[in-house]
N, C-alpha and C positions, 0 to 999 in steps of 0.2 A: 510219050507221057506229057511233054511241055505245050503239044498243039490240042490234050486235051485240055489242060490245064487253061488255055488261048481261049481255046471255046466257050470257057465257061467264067471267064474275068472279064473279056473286053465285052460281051454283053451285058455283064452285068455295071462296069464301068461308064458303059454308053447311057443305058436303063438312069444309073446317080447322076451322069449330064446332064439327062432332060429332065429329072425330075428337080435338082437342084434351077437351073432354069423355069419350070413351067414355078418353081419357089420365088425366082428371086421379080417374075412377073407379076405373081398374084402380091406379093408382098410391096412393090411400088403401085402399082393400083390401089390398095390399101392405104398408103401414104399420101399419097395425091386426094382421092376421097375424104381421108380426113381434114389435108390441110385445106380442102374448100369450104370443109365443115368450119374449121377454124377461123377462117376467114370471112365467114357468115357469120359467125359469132362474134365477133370484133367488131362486124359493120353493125351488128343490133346493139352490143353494147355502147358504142357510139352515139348509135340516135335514141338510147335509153338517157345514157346520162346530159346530151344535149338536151331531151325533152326535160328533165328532172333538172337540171338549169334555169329553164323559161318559167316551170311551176316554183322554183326557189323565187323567183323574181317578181313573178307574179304574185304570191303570196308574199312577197313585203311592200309591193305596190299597197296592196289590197290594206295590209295590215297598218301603213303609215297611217300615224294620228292625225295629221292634218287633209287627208284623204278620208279618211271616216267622218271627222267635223263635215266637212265639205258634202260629204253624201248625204249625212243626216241633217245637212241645211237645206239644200237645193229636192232630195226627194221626198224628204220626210216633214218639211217647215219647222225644224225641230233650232232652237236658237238657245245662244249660254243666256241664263236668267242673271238680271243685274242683281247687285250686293243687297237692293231693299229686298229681293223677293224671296234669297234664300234663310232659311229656317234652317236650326240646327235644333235635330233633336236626342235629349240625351234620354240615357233610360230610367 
């Protein structure tokens, strides 16, 4: 009775060994895969927020008052009009 009993546990025993096994393989595959993913993702949000840095900076280059004067002097011939030439008009 007990070496039927044998017969039909240790294969089934052995069968939950490698199936727990052929588990605990696909599930660190699984882990590894993702943490590359992650890791990719970290390096783009990196040189996301680097690039979104240079256009912060850039855009207050751009936006400085005395950077605009200076552009609209030098490309535009564009100059402040002295106190006779300004007009004030009311409505």
């Amino acid at each position: 009775m007990k070496s039927r009993w044998m017969l039909v546990v240790v294969p089934l025993l052995w069968l939950a060994v490698v199936a727990s096994a052929a588990g605990v393989v696909y599930v660190r595959h699984q882990a590894r895969t993702l943490f590359v993913e992650l890791e990719r993702l970290s390096a783009e949000r990196d040189r996301l927020n680097i690039e979104w840095n240079q256009l912060q900076l850039e855009q207050s280059a751009w936006s400085n008052h005395g950077f605009v004067e200076q552009v609209a002097n030098r490309r535009l011939g564009m100059t402040l009009p002295r106190p006779a030439e300004v007009r004030i008009v009311t409505p």
